[in-house]
N, C-alpha and C positions, 0 to 999 in steps of 0.2 A: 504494500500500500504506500504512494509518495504521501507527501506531506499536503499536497493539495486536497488530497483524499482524507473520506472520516468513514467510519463505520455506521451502517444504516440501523442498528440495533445494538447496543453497548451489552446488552443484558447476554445475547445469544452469540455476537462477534464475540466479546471478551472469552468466553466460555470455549467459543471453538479455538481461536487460537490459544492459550493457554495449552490445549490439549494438544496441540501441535509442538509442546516444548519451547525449547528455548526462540527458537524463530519467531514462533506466534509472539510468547512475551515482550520480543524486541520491536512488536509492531505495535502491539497495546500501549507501552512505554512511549511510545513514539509520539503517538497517538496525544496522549492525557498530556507528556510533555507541552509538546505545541500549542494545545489551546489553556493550559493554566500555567505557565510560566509568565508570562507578564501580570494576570491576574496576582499571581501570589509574592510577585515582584510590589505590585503594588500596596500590598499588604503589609509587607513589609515595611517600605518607604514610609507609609501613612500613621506607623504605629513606632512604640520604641523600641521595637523588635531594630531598628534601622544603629542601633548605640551597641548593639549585641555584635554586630560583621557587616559584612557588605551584602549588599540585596541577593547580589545574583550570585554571590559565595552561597547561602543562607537556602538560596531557593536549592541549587545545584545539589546541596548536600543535603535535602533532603529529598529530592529525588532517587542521588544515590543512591542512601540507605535504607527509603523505604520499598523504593520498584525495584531491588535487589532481592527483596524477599515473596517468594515464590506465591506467597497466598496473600497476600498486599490486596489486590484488589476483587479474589474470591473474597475478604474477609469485610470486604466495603458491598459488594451483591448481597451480603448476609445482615447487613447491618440497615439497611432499607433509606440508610440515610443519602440525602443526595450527592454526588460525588460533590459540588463544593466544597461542601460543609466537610464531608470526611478528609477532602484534602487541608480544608483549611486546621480543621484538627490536629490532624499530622503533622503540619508546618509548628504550631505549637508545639510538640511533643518533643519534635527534633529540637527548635528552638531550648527546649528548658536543657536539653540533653548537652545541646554544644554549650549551655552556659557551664553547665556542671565540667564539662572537657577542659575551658578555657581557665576557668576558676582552678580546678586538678593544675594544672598547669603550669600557671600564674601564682601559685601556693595559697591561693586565697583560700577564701571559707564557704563552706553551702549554704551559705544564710545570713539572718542579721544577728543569731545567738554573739554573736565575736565583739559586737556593740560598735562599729563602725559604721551599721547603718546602710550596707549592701542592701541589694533588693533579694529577697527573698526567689528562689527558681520555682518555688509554686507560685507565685503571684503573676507568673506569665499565662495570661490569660485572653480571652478573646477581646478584641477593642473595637468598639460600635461603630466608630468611626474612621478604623484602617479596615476593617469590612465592607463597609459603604466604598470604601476606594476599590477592593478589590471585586465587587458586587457587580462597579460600572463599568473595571475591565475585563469581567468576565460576559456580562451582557454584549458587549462590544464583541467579542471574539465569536460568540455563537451566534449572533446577528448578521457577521460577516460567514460565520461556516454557513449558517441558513441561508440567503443567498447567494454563495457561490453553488449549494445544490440545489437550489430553485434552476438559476440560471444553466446548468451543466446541463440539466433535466428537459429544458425547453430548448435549448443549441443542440441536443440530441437527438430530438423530434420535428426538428427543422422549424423549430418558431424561436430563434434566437431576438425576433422584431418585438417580440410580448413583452422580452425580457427588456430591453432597451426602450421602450415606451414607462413602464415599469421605473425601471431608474431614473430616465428623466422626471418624470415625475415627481415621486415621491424623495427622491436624493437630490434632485438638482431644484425640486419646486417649480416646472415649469408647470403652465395650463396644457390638458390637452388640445387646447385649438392652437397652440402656437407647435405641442410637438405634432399633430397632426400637417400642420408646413412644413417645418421640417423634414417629415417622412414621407410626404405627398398621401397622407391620408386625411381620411375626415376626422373630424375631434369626435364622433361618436365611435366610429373603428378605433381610433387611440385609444377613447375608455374599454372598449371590448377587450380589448390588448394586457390592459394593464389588469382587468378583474383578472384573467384565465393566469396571469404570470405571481398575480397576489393571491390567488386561490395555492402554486405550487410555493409560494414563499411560508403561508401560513403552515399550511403541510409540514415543510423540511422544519420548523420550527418549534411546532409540538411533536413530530419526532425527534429533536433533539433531546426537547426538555423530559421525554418519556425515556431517550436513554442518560439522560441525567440522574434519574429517579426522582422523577416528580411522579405522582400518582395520577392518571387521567380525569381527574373528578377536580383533579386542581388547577388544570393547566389554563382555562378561561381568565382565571384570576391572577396567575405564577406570568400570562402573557401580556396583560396589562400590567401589571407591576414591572415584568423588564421591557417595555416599553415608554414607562417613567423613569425608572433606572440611567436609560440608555440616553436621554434628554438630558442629566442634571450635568 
């Protein structure tokens, strides 16, 4: 799978490749990398995780250590939680981890008992507001994977026109009567264009958010929320 590529079902893709061994896992790896690395970059930055290492140290090492271990994301299908959240957990986990390494290291103390007044490696915790940052860049990255498989979808079926009526539209904010000049069509053909390519956008969208682990009963509500999100 390249990297322009995503899996159409995380629940059942994960599962086969895994079973393929180490290959598959290098694809899933792949995969989760690509789209939450800047997300959890931004996590980082937004919070005081950013005083602990450097971002993209912080991210990397905890892809390492956690997509190293073979049941990592069998144990995130089991946990029903959404892959965010379970990532973003994670990142905390490793976080308190490296602090304990640095501290081991540096000969300092695991705590404040020493009365110096350190911060505590439990009190690294989730912070509402380097969430919020990571929330907007994760919205952003599955926004962009959902239309580039709208778009892949409609270039493959020979209406690459829907998709690019589509764009202009709703990314560039033209009217269809002016992209319908543009394209030599009518602004009523323009709108026909853009419903059949925003009908394949919402599609690639709540399947993504389905192989996220959102629950289908949620996703009306989970797609207006990241369509606020993706605004702020």
């Amino acid at each position: 799978m390249s990297q322009a590529e995503f899996p159409t079902t995380h629940a059942t893709w994960i599962a086969a490749q895994i079973a393929r061994g180490d290959a598959g896992r290098a694809e899933v790896h792949d995969h989760v990398m690509r789209r939450y690395a800047a997300p959890l970059r931004a996590y980082v930055l937004g919070s005081t995780l950013r005083t602990l290492d450097d971002a993209d140290a912080l991210v990397n090492g905890f892809f390492v250590t956690r997509l190293s271990r073979g049941d990592y994301l069998a144990k995130w299908q089991e946990s029903r939680l959404p892959l965010r959240r379970w990532l973003v957990n994670g990142l905390l986990l490793h976080a308190r981890e490296r602090m304990r390494e640095l501290r081991k290291n540096s000969g300092g103390c695991e705590g404040c008992a020493c009365g110096t007044g350190c911060a505590s490696v439990d009190a690294i915790g989730l912070e509402p507001s380097a969430f919020e940052s990571f929330e907007r860049a994760w919205s952003r990255a599955l926004l962009g994977d959902a239309c580039s498989l709208a778009q892949r979808e409609l270039v493959a079926e020979g209406d690459g026109d829907a998709w690019e009526v589509f764009r202009r539209h709703y990314l560039d904010g033209l009217e269809y009567a002016d992209i319908g000049l543009q394209l030599r069509i009518t602004a009523a053909e323009a709108r026909t264009r853009s419903r059949r390519a925003s009908y394949r956008f919402e599609r690639a969208l709540r399947q993504l958010l389905e192989d996220e682990g959102v629950a289908r009963d949620d996703l009306d509500e989970e797609i207006a929320w990241l369509m606020e999100v993706s605004g702020r």
